[in-house]
C-alpha positions as CSV (number, residue, x, y, z in Angstrom):
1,X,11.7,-12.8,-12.3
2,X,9.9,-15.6,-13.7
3,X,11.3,-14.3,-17.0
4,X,14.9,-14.5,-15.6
5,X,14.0,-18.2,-14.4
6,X,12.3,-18.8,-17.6
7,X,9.8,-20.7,-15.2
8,X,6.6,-20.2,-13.0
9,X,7.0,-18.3,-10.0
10,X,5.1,-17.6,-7.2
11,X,6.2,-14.2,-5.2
12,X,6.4,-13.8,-1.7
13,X,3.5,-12.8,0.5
14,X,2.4,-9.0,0.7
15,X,-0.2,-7.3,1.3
16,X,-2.6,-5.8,-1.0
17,X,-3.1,-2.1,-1.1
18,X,-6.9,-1.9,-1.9
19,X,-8.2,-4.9,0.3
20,X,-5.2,-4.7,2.7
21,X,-5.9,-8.4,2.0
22,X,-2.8,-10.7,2.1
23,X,-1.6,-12.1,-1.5
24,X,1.0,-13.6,-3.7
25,X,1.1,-13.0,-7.6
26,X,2.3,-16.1,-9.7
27,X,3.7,-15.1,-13.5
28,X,5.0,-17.5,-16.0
29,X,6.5,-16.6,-19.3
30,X,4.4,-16.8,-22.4
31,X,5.4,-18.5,-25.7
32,X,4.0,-18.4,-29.1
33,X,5.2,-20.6,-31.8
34,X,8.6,-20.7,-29.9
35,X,8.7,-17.0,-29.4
36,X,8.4,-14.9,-26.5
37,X,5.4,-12.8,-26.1
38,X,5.3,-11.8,-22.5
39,X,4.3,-12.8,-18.8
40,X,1.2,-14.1,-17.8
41,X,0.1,-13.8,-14.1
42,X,-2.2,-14.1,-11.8
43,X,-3.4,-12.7,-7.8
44,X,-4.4,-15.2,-5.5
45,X,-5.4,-13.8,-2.4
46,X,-4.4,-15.9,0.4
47,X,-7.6,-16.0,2.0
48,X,-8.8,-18.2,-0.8
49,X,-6.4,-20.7,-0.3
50,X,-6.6,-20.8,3.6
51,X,-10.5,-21.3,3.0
52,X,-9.8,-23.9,0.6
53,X,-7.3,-25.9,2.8
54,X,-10.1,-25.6,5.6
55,X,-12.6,-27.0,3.8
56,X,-10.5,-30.2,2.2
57,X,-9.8,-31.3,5.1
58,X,-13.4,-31.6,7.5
59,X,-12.0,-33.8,10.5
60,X,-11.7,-31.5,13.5
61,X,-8.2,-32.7,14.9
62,X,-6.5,-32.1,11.6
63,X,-5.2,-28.8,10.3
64,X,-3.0,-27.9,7.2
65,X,-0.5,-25.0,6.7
66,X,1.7,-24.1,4.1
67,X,5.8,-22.6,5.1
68,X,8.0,-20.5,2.3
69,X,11.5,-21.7,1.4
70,X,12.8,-19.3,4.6
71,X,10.4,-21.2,6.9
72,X,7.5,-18.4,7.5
73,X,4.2,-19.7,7.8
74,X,1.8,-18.4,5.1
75,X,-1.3,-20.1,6.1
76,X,-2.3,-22.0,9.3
77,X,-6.4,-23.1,9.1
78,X,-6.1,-24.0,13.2
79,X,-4.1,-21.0,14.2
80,X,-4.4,-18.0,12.6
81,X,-2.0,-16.2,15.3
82,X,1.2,-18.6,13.6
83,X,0.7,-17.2,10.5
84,X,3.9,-14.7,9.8
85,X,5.6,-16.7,12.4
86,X,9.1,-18.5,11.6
87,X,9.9,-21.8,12.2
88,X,13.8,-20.9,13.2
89,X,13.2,-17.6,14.8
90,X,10.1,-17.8,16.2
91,X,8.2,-21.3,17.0
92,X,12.1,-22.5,17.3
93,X,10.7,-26.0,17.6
94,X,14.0,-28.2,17.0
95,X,11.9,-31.6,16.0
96,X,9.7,-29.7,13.6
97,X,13.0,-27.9,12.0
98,X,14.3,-30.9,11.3
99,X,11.7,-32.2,9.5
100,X,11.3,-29.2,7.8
101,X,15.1,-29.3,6.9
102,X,15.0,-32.9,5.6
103,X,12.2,-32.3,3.1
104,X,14.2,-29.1,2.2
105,X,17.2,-31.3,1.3
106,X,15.6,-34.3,-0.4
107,X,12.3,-32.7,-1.7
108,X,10.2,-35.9,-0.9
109,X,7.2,-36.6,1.1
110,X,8.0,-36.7,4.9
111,X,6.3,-38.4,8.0
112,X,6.8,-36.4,11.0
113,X,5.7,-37.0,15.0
114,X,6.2,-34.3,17.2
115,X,5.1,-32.6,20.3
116,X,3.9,-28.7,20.1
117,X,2.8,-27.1,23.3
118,X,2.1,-30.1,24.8
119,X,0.0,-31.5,22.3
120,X,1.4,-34.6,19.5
121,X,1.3,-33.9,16.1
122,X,1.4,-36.6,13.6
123,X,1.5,-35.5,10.0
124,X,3.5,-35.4,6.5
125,X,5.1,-32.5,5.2
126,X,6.2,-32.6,1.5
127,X,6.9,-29.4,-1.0
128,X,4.9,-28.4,-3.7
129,X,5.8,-29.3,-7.4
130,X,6.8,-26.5,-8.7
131,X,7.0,-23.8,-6.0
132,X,8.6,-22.6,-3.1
133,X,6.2,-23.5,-0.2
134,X,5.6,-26.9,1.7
135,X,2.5,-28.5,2.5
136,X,2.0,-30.0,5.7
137,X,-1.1,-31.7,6.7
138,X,-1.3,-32.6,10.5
139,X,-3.4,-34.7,13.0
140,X,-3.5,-33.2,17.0
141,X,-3.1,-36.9,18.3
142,X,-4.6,-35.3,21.6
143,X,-8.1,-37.0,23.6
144,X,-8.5,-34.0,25.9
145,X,-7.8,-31.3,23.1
146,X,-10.7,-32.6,20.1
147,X,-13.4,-35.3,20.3
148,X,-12.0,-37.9,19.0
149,X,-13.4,-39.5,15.3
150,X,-12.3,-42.3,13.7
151,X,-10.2,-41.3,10.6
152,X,-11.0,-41.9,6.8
153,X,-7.9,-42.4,5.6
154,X,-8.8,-43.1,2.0
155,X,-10.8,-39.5,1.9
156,X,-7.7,-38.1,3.7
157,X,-5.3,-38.9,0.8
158,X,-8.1,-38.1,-1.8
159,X,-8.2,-35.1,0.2
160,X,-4.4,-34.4,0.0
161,X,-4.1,-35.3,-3.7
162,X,-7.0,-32.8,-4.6
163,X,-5.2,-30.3,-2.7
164,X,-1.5,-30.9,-4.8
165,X,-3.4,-31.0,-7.8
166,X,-5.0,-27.6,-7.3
167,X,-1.9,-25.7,-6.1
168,X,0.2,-27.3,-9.2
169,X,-2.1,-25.9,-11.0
170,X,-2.3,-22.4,-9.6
């Protein structure tokens, strides 16, 4: 594929048949001196990057996850049950959809407020350069659900931008 697309790509989620361990594999084409020599790729178990995302972000009432073009959720660091889950058939939230939706159409950064299961969730949601998945990085606005900390918002975009930098990369 990413020979066909003469780009990056990253593959969809399976699962490993060694580690039973879920992954994704991204290839790229290789060039020398103009010429094609083959595909380069790479494994990246998803455990890695939902370890990662946990530890970016340290504040206990924020969470990231990341959502596939079709709306699956691939990683979740506060919910591990949502993971597999889809945001049209399964969490069916219509406020979330849209959001989802917009930044699906326009491809830029997108502030969302919505309620989940009683709780409000205040967050951006933006996709990643150069891939197929979305990035949202949330706050539970909710006193009785997490102690409540003041937030460091100049470490929360540090944060953020560490994060785009290193999945770009990958």
């Amino acid at each position: 594929e990413a020979v066909l697309a003469d780009e990056t790509i990253v593959s969809k989620v399976y699962i490993d048949r060694e580690t039973n361990e879920p992954l994704v594999t991204i290839s790229s084409p290789l060039y020398l001196e103009d010429g094609f020599v083959g595909v380069i790729s790479a494994d990246v178990f998803l455990g890695n990057i939902h370890d990662y995302l946990e530890n970016l972000i340290v504040e206990e009432n924020f969470y990231t996850y990341l959502v596939d073009e079709e709306g699956t959720i691939i990683i979740h660091t506060s919910n591990p049950a949502l993971q597999g889950k889809n945001l049209y058939e399964d969490i069916k939230n219509d406020i979330l959809i849209d959001y989802f939706d917009e930044v699906k159409k326009n491809g830029q950064i997108l502030r969302m407020e919505y309620d989940f299961e009683g709780h409000n969730i205040r967050g951006i949601v933006q996709k990643i350069e150069g891939g197929e998945w979305y990035l949202t990085v949330a706050f539970v606005n909710d006193k009785g659900l997490f102690n409540t900390k003041s937030v460091n918002w100049t470490n929360l975009i540090v944060n953020i931008l560490g994060l785009l930098i290193m999945l770009v990369l990958i």
